[in-house]
N, C-alpha and C positions, 0 to 999 in steps of 0.2 A: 504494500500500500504506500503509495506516493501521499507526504505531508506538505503541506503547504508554509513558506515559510510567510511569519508575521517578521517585518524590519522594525514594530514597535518592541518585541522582546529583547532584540541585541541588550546586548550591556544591562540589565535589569538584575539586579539579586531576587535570587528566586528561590524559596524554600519548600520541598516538598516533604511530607511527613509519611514514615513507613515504605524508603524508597529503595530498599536493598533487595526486594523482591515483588514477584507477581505482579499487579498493574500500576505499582510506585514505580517497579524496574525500569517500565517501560516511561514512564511519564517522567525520569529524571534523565533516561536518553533522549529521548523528545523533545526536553526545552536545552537541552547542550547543545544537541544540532541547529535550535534559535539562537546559538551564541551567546547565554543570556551566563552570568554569573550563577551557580547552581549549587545548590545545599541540601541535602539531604538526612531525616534524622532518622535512625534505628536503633535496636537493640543488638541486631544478627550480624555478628562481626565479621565471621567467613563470607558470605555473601553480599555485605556492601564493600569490602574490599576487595573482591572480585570486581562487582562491578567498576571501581575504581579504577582499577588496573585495564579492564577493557575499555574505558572512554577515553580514559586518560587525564589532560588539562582541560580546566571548564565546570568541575566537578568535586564537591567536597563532601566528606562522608563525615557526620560527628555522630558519635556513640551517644545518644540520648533516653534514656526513661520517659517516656511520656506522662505518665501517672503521674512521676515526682514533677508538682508545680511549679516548684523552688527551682529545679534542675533545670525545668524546660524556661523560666523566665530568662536565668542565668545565659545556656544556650541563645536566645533569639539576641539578646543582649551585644553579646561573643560576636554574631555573627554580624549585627549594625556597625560593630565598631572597627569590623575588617571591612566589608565593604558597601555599607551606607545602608538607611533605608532598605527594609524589602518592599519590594513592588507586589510580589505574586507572592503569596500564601495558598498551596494544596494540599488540604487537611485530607490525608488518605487513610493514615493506618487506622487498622482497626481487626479485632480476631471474631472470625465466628463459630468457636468452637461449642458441639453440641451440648446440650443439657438438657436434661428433663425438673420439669416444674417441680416434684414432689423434695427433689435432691438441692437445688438453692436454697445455702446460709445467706443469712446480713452480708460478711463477710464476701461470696462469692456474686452478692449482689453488688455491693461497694468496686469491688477489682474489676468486673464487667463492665460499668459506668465508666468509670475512671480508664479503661481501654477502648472505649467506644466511642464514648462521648465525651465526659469533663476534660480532654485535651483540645479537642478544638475548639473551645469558648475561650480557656487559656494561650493556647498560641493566635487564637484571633486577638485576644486583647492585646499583647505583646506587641503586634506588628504595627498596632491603630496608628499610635506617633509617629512613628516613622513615615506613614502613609498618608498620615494630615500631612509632614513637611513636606513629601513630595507633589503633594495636592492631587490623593487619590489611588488609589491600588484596587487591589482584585482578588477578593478573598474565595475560594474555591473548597466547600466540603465534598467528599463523596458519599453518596447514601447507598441505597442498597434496594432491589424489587424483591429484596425476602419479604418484609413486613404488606408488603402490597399482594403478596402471592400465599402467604402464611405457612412458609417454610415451617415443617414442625421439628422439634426439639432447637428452636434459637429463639425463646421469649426474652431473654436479655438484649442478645444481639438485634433483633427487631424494637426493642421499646428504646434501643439506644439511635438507632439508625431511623425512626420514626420523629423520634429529637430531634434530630439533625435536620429534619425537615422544614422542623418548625424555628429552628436555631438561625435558620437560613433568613427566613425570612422578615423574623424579629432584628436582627444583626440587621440586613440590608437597608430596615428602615430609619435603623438610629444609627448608622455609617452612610446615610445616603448625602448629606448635607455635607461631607469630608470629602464627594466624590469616592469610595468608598464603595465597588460594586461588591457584593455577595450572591453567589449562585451554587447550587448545587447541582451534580452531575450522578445518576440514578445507573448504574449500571444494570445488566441484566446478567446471563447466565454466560459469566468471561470464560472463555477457555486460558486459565491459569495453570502453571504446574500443579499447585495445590488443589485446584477442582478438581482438575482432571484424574487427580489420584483419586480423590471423593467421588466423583459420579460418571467417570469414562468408563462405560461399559456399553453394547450396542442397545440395548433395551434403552438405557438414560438417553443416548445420544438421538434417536428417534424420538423421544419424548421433547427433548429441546427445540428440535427440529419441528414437529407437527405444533406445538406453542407459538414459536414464533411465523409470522407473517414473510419475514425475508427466509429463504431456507439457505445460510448456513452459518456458522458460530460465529459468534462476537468473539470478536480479540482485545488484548488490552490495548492495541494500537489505536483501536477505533473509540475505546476510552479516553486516549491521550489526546489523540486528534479535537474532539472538544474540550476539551478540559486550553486545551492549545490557544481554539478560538475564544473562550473568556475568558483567557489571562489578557489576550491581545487589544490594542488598541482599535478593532476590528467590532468589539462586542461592546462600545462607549457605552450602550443605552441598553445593554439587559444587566439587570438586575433581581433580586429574592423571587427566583422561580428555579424549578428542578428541570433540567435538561435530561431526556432518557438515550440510553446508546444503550437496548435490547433487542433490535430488531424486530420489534412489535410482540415481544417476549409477554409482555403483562399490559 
């Protein structure tokens, strides 16, 4: 798939959250090739140092906690003061690992939030100053078509990723007057290495396929590729709405 380049990303500090793998991977190659200054936060050290080493310059990896608040203000901090303002914020990371209802403690309720959701309210707050100075930036969550489709065994990861929706467009409206766009980008059924060990099998893969309207899998490229368009100076005027890339999936 041929990406289009935006010549407003050049030179932009650009932080993507959860970008050492799956559709972060893709989306912190995707704005390197915009030429933009590029930051990436995770925990997977083997695999965003990989990535590293295959992009090369253009690309920085920092070992981050997202849960720890303290850590991630520190970080965004870290990174204004190497090189300026971020412009683009893409809140990605996130786990969806299975649970059944009867089995949630407090406790496992607390860490699911706190990996789902309370990071991108904190790294959106983080980036605002910088984004007043610059007069305006591009805040990017990614949600998710589980809670629209009611994926069973992810009632966490659905009531965090249904936030997100609503996070989106509360933010947009009280960063709207900063210039200050907020959008969300609604994936559907991405063929990730991780999904794909979850539900590649020919049964699932027909099931995907007969769902969606286009017949055949969404990639993370074609996540990145919008996510692309509303960081860019391209998308001035959308704002607090969810972009879908499922190919008519839900």
């Amino acid at each position: 798939m041929t990406q289009a380049v935006y010549p407003s990303l050049a030179g932009k500090t650009v932080v993507i959250t959860g970008g050492g793998s799956g559709i972060g991977e893709v989306i912190v190659e995707s704005f390197v090739r915009q030429k933009s200054k590029v930051y990436f936060l995770d925990i997977a050290e083997s695999e965003s140092k990989a990535l590293v080493a295959r992009l090369g310059d253009g690309v920085t990896f920092i070992k981050c906690d997202l849960t720890d608040t303290q850590a991630l203000k520190n970080t965004f901090a870290d990174i204004e003061r190497k090189s300026g303002p971020v412009a683009v914020l893409v809140n990605n990371a996130a786990n969806d690992d299975r649970h059944k209802v009867e089995e949630v403690t407090p406790a496992y309720w607390e860490q699911r939030i706190a990996v789902n959701l309370r990071h991108l309210f904190f790294a959106s707050q983080a980036v605002v100053p910088g984004m007043k100075k610059l007069g305006g930036g591009s805040i990017i969550n990614l949600g998710s078509v589980s809670w629209h489709t009611a994926i069973p065994e992810l009632t966490l990861y659905e009531t965090a990723k249904a936030g997100i929706e609503g996070m989106t467009r509360a933010l947009a409206r009280d960063l709207g007057t900063a210039n200050i766009r907020v959008n969300c980008v609604v994936p559907g059924a991405i063929r990730t290495p991780r999904q794909m060990k979850l539900w590649h099998t020919p049964d699932e893969e027909a099931k995907i396929l007969a769902q969606q309207c286009l017949k055949q899998r969404v990639d993370p490229v074609h996540v990145a590729a919008m996510v692309l368009f509303l960081a860019s100076s391209d998308a001035a005027m959308c704002t607090a709405h969810n972009y879908w890339v499922d190919g008519g999936y839900c």
